[in-house]
C-alpha positions as CSV (number, residue, x, y, z in Angstrom):
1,X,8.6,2.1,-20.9
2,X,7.4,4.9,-18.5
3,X,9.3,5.5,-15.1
4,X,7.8,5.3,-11.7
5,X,8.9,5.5,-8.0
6,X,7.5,4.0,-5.0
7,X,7.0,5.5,-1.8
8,X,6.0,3.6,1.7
9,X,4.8,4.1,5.1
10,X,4.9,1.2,7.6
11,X,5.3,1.1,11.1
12,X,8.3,2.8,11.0
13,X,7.0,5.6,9.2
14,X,7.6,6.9,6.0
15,X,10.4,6.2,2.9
16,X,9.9,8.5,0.5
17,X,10.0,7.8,-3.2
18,X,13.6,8.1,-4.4
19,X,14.3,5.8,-7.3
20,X,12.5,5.3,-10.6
21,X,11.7,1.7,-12.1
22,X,10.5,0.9,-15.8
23,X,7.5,-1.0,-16.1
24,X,5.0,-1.3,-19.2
25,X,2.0,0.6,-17.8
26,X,0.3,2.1,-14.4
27,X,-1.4,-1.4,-14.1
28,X,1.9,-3.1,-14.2
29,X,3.4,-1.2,-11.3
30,X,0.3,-1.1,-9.4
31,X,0.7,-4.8,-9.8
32,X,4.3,-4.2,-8.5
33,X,3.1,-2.1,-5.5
34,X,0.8,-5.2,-4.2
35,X,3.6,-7.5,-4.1
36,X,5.9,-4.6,-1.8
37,X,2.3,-4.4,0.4
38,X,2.0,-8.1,1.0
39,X,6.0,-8.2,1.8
40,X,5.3,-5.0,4.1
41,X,2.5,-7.3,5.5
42,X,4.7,-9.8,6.7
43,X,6.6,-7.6,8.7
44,X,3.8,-6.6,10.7
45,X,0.3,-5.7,9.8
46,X,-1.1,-2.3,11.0
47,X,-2.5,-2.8,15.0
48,X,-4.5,0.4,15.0
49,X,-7.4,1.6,12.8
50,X,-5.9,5.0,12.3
51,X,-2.5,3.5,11.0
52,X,-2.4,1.7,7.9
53,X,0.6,0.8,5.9
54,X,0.7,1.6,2.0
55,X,2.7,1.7,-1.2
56,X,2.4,5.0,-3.0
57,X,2.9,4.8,-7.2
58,X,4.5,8.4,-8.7
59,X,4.8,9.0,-12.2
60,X,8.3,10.2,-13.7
61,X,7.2,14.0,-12.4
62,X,7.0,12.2,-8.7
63,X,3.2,12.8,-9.2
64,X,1.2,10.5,-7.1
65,X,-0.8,8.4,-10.0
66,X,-2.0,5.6,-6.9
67,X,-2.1,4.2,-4.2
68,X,-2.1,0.7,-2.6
69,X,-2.9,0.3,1.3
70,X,-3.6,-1.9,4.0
71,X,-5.9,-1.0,7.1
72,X,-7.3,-2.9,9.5
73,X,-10.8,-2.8,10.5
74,X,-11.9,-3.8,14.1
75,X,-15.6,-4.1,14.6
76,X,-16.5,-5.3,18.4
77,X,-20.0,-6.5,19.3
78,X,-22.4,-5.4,16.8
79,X,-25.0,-7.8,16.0
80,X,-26.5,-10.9,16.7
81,X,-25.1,-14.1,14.5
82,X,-26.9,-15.7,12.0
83,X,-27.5,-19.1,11.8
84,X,-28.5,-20.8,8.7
């Protein structure tokens, strides 16, 4: 089974990536990295545009293979509503 590490960044700013977990395939620790982003979530989702919060996937080199991120998007007064 191939090795990878996860990295974060939160509001507290950044953990690198320091241990290596087993999973079957890239899919299967993205998959992994999803969960850690919706319990990062919980904690506090990210209040400005400019900081989002992510899990970063590394291969067993500690290259970056993925990432999975969550940013908030604040769009004020644009438009007129639409009404069916």
């Amino acid at each position: 089974m191939p090795g990878f590490a996860f990295g974060t960044k939160d509001a507290d700013g950044p953990s690198p990536a320091d241990r290596m977990f087993d999973f079957s395939g890239l899919e299967a620790a993205i998959d992994e990295a999803k969960k850690v982003l919706a319990e990062m979530a919980l904690d506090g989702i990210p209040t400005k545009q400019d900081q989002p919060i992510w899990v970063e996937i590394f291969d067993a080199e500690f290259n970056r293979v993925a990432k999975v991120a969550l940013q908030i998007s604040i769009e004020i007064g644009s438009g007129r509503a639409e009404h069916s």
